[in-house]
C-alpha positions in Angstrom: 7.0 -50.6 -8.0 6.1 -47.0 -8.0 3.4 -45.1 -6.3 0.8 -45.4 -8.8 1.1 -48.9 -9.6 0.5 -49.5 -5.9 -3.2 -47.5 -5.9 -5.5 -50.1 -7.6 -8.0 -47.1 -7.9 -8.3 -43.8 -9.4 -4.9 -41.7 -8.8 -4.0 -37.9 -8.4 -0.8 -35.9 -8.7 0.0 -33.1 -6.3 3.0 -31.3 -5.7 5.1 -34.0 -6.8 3.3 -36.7 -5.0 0.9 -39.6 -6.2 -2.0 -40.6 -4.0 -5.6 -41.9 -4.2 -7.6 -39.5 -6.0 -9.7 -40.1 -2.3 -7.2 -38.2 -0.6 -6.9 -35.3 -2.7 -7.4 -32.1 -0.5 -6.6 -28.4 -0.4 -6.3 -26.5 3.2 -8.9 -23.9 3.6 -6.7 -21.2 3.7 -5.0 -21.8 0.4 -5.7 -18.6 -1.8 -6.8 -20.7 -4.2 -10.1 -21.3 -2.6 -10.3 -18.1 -0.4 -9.7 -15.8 -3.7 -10.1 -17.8 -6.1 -6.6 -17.2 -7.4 -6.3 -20.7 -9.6 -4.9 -21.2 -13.4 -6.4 -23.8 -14.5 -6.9 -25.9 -17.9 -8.6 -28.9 -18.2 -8.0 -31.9 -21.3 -10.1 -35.3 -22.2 -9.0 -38.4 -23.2 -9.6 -39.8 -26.6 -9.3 -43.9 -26.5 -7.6 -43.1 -23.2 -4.6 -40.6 -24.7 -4.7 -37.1 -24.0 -5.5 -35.1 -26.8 -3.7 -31.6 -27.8 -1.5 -32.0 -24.5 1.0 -29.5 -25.9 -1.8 -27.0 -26.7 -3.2 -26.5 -23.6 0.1 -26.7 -21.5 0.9 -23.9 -23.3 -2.4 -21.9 -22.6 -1.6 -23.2 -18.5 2.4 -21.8 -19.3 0.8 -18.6 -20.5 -2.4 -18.2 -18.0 0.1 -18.6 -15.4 2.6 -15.8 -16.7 -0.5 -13.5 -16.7 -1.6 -14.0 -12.9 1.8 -13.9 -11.6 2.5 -17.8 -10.4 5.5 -19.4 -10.6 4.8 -23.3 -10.0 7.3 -25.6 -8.2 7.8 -28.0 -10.9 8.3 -27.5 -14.7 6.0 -27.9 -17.5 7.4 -30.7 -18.7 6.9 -32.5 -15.2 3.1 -31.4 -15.2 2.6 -32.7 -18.5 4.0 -36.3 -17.2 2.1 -36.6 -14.2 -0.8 -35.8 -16.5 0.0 -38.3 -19.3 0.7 -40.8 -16.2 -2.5 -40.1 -14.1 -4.3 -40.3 -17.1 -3.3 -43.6 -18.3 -3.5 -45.1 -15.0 -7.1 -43.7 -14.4 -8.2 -44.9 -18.0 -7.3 -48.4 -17.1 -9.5 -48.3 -13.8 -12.4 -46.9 -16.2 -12.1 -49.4 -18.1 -11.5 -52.5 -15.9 -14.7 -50.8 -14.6 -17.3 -51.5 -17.2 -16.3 -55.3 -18.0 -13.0 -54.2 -20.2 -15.4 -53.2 -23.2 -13.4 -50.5 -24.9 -15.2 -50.2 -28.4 -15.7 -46.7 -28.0 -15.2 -47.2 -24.2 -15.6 -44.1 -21.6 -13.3 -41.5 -21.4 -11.9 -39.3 -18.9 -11.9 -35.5 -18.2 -8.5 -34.2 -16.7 -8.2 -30.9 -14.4 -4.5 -29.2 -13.9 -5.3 -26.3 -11.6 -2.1 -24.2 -9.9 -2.9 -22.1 -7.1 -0.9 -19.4 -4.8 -0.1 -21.7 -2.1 -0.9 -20.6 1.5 -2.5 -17.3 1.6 -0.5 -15.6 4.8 -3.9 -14.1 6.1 -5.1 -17.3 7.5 -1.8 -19.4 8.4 -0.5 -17.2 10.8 1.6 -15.0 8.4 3.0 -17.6 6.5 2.8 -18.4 3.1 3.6 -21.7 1.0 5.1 -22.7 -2.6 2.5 -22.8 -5.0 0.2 -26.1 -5.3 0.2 -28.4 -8.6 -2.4 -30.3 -9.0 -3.6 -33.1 -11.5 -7.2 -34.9 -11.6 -9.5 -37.0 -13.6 -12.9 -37.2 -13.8 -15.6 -39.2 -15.8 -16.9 -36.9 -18.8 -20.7 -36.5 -18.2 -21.9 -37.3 -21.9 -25.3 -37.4 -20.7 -25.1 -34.0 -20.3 -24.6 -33.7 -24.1 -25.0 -36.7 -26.1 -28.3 -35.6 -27.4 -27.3 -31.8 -28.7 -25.0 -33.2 -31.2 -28.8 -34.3 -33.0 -31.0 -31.6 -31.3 -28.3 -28.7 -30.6 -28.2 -26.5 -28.2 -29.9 -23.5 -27.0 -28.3 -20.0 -26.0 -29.8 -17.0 -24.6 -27.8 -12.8 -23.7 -27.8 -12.2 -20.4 -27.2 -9.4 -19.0 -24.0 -10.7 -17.1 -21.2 -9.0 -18.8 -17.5 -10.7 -19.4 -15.5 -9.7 -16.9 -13.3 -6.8 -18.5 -9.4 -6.5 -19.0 -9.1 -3.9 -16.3 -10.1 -7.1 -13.7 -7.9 -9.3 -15.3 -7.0 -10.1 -19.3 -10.0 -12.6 -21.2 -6.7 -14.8 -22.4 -6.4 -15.7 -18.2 -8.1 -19.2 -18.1 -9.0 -18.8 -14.2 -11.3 -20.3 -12.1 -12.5 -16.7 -10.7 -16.4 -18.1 -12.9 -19.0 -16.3 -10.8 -19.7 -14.3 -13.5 -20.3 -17.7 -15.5 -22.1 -18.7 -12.8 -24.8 -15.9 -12.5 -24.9 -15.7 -16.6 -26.0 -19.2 -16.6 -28.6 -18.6 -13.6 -30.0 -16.0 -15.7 -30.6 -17.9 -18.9 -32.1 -20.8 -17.2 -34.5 -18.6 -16.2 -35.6 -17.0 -19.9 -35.1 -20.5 -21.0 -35.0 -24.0 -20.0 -31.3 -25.8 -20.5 -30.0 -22.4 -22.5 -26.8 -21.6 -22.4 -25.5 -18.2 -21.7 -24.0 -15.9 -24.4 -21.5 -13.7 -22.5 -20.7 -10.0 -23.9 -18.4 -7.4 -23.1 -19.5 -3.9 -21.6 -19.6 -2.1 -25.1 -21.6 -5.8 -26.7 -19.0 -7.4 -28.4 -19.7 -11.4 -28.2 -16.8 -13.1 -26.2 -18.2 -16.7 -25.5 -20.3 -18.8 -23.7 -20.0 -20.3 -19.9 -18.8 -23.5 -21.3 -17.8 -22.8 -24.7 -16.4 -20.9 -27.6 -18.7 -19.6 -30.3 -18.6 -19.8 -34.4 -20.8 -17.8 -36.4 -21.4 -19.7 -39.9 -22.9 -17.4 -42.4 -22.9 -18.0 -46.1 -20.6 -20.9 -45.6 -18.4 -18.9 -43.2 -17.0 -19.3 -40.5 -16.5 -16.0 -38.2 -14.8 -16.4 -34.6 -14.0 -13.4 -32.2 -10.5 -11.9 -32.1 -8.3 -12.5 -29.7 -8.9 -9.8 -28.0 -12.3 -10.6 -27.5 -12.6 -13.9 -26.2 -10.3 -16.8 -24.4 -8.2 -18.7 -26.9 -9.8 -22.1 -27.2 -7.8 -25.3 -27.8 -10.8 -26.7 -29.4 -11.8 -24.0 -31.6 -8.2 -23.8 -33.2 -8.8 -27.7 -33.7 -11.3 -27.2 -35.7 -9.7 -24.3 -37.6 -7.3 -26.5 -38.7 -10.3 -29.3 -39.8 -11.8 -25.8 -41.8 -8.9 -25.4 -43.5 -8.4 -28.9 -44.7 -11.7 -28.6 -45.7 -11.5 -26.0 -47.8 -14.5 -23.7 -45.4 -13.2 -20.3 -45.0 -12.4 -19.1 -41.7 -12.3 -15.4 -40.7 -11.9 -13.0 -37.3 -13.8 -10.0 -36.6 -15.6 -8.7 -33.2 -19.4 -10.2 -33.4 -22.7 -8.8 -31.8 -25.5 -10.6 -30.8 -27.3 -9.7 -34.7 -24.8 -11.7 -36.2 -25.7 -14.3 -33.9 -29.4 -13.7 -34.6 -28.8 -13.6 -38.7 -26.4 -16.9 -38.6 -27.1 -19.7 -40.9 -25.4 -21.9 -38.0 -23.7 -21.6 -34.6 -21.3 -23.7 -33.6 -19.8 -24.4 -30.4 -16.5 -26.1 -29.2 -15.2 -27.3 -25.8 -12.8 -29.9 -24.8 -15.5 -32.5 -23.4 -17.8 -32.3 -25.9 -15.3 -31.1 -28.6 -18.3 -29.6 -31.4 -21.8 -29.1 -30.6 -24.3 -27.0 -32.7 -26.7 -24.3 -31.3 -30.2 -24.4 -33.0 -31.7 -21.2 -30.7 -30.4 -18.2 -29.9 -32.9 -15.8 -27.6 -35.9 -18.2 -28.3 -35.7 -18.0 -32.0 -34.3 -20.9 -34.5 -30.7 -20.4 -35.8 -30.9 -21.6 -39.4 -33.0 -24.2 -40.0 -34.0 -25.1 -36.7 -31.4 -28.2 -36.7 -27.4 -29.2 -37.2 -26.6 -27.6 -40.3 -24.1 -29.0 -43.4 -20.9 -27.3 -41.7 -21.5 -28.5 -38.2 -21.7 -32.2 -39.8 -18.9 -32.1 -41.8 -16.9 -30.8 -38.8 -17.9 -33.7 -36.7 -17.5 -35.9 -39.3 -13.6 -34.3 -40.0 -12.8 -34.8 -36.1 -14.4 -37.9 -36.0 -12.2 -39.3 -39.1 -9.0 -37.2 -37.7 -9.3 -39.2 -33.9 -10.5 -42.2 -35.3 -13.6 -42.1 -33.2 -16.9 -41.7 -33.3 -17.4 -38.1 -31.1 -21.0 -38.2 -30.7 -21.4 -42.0 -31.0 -19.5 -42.5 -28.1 -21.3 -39.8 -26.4 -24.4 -41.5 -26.8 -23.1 -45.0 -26.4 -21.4 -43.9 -22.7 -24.9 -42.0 -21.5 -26.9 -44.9 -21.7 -25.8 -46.6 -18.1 -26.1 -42.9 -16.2 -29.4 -42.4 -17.8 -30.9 -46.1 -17.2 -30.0 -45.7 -13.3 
């Protein structure tokens, strides 16, 4: 019997080793956590599979190559500790709520690779880098309702952090910038989202998100030099395309945000969300617009799941507590 079939609860994967997601700890001292020095990516679960593994463990391969870490284990091992703590998690989730799986929860899971010891605070000595794999339950409470209402963003003045710190493609946990963006809209507006811009006020992306522009049935995205690949957003590039809704690049400024006849944002939990406001005014018509639905409706079909019925399906126990 291996290590995970002995853990009747919810597993993690670190360096190598399974334990109860319980015991799961870093040291203080890893550089991880004092500098914030982690390459991260983080995936969902659709029915209880991962979805576009080999998407983001390419973004992780490449995030990695751009900080400077060189993990202990392959890619290929990552990915089937993933796939394995997953599955095993899934099952708990499930065995959880009575065995119901019609949509059924699903799960959020963190890779995250750090530096290892950082030699300033373990007497000199440094360590291997750490690998680390997680689960969590998605919070669909915190969005079940914007796939009907949408979302609201707001500029802050927060700036994206610029390629001289460290290049926008990084997926890093270094997020204070995030952080304080976020703190900022909140204030101007209740539940808004930031919009994050660069120094010279080219749109990069949201705290939690990528951003679409749809105007005259088009869909703009930044370039890649603007803004952190998203796994999601090329998803639903390829649902565009099938569609027949034509898909361009270009730097965008917050009047293109202002003049959009949608805006759409994508994200690994939530996968496709609309944003009705932007700086207090109504995007469109004030609601999810035609492309947004056929969008959901195209992921939907492709998964065979119900994205947003699930999401509000799975809020209902959190928000009857």
């Amino acid at each position: 019997m291996s290590s995970r079939e002995a853990i009747s609860g919810e597993v993690a994967w670190a360096d190598g080793r399974v334990m109860s997601r319980a015991e799961l700890a870093l040291p203080l001292g890893d550089a991880g956590f004092v500098l914030g020095a982690t390459v991260t990516e983080q995936l969902r679960t659709i029915r209880g599979r991962l979805f576009l593994v080999d998407e983001h463990l390419a973004r992780l391969q490449e995030s990695l190559a751009v900080v400077g870490i060189v993990p202990p284990v392959t890619l290929a091992t990552i990915g089937a500790a993933a796939e394995a703590v997953a599955a095993h998690n899934h099952a708990v989730a499930i065995a959880a709520c009575g065995g119901s799986t019609e949509p059924g929860p699903d799960l959020g899971l963190v890779v995250f690779v750090t530096p290892g010891d950082l030699p300033a605070q373990h007497e000199g000595h440094g360590s291997p880098p750490r690998v680390v794999v997680h689960t969590f339950p998605l919070a669909f409470r915190l969005w079940a309702d914007a796939y009907d209402r949408g979302v609201a963003l707001r500029t802050v003045a927060t700036r994206q952090v610029p390629d001289a710190c460290w290049p926008v493609h990084a997926k890093v946990r270094s997020r204070l910038h995030y952080h304080l963006a976020d703190r900022e809209a909140h204030a101007a507006e209740a539940g808004a989202r930031a919009v994050l811009e660069h120094l010279d006020g080219r749109i990069s992306e949201t705290s939690t998100a990528n951003l679409a522009v749809v105007a005259s049935s088009v869909i703009t995205v930044p370039p890649p030099a603007d803004v952190l690949g998203g796994v999601s957003l090329a998803f639903v590039r390829r649902l565009a395309e099938r569609l027949g809704i034509p898909w361009q690049e270009r730097s965008l400024r917050a009047a293109d945000l202002a003049a959009a006849d949608e805006l759409l944002l994508t994200s690994t939990p939530s996968c496709i969300l609309p944003a009705t406001r932007f700086d207090g005014q109504p995007v469109g018509c004030g609601g999810p617009g035609p492309v947004f639905r056929r969008l959901l409706a195209a992921w939907s079909d492709d998964v065979g799941l119900d994205i947003a019925a699930q999401a509000r399906q799975q809020r209902q126990p959190a928000a009857q507590a």
